[in-house]
Structures are given as C-alpha cells and as structure tokens.
C-alpha positions as CSV (number, residue, x, y, z in Angstrom):
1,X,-24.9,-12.0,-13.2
2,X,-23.4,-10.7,-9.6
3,X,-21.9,-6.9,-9.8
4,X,-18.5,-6.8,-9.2
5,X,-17.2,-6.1,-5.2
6,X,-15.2,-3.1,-4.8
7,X,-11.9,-3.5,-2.5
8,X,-11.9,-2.5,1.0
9,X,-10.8,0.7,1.5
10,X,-7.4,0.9,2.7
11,X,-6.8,1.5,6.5
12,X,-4.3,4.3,7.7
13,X,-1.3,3.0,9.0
14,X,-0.8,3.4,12.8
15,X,3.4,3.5,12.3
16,X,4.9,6.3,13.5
17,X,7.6,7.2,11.6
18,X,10.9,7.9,13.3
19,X,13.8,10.4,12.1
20,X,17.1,10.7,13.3
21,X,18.5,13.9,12.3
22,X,22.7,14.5,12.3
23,X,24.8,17.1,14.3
24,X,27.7,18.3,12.3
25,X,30.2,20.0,14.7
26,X,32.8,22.2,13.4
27,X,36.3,21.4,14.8
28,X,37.8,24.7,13.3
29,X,40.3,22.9,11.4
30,X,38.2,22.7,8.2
31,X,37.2,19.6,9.7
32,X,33.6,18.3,11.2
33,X,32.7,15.7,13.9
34,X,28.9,13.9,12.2
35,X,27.2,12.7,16.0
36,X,23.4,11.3,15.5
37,X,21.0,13.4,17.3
38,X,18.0,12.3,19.3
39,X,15.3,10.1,17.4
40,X,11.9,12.1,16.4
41,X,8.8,10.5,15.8
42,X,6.5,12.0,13.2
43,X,3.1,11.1,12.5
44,X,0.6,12.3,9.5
45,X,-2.0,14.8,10.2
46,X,-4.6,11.8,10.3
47,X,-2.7,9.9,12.7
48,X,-2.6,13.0,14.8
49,X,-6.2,13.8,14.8
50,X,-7.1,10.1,15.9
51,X,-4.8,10.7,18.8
52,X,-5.7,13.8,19.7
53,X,-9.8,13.1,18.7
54,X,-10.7,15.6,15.8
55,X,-11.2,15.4,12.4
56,X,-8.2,15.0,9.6
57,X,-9.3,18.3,8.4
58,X,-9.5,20.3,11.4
59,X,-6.3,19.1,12.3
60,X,-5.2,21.4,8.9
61,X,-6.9,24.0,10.0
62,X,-5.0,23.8,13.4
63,X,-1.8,24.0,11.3
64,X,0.7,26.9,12.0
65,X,-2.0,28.2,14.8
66,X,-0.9,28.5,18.5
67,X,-2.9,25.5,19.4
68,X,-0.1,23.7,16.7
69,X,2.8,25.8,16.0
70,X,5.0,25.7,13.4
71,X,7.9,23.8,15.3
72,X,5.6,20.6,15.6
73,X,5.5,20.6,11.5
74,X,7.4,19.4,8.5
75,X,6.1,20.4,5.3
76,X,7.7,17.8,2.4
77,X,7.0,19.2,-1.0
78,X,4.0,20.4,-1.5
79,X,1.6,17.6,-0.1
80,X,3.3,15.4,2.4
81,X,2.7,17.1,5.8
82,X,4.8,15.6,9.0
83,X,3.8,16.5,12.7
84,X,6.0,15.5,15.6
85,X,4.3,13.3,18.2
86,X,4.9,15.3,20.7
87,X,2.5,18.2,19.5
88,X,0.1,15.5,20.8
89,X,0.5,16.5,25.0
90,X,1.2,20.1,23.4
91,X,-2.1,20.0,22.0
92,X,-4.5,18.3,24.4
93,X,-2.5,20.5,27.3
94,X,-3.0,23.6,25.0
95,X,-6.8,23.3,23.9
96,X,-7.3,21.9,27.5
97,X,-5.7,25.1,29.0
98,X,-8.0,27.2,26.5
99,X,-11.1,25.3,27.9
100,X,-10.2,26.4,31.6
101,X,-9.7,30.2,30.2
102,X,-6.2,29.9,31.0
103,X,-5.2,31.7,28.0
C-alpha cells in the first residue's frame, strides 16, 4: 500500500497590495471635501525580505530600527504586519550607507 503525498507547500504570493488612503478637508462650514490620496503599495515582511535579500525573520528584527523605521510599517491587529514598498530603496540605500561607514 503507497503512503499518502502531502500537498505542496503553498507559495507566497508576489502581489503587492495597494492602498489608497482619503483626505478629508475641512471647509469650515461643518462641511468636508473627501479627495483620494496617492496610492501606497504594501508588501508582507516576506515579500520584503525577498526583495531586499534577507531572511523573513531578520526582516522582524529590522522592524522599528533605523535601518526600517516606523513610518515604512503598519501593524493590523496583532499579527498582520504591512511594510510600504518603498522601505525597499530606503533599506538597500540605508544598510548600503552603513557598509561604506557613512553612518
């Protein structure tokens, strides 16, 4: 009798997830105008680590430093964990300015 096969694991997905957050502008009236703001792309912190080339967990330990500050992040609840795709030339700009003893 043959063993059952396990499933392949799944893949991560390479989306990038885009977010579109709203201005509301107060016309002093009581009254507000509601304009769309610029797009934001948001990737997971394993999607950021195989763009930038480390490991899903070092890119948590990376999280809040100065080499990824807290403006690239978006915590939602207590596990889901958002980082902007442009922390990515932050980041390889960063750590490559650290290598050259820049800062």
């Amino acid at each position: 009798m043959k063993p059952p096969t396990r499933p392949a694991p799944a893949q991560a997905a390479t989306q990038l997830t885009l977010w579109t957050p709203t201005l509301a502008i107060p016309q002093g009236d009581g009254t507000f105008v509601v304009k769309p703001g610029k797009p934001v792309e948001w990737m997971t912190p394993a999607q950021f680590a195989g763009a930038v080339g480390l490991h899903r967990n070092t890119v948590y330990t990376y999280l809040g430093s100065p080499a990824l500050p807290e403006r690239f992040i978006d915590y939602i609840g207590l596990r889901k964990i958002r980082i902007q795709a442009a922390a990515v030339e932050y980041f390889k700009e960063h750590s490559r300015n650290r290598r050259m003893g820049v800062i």
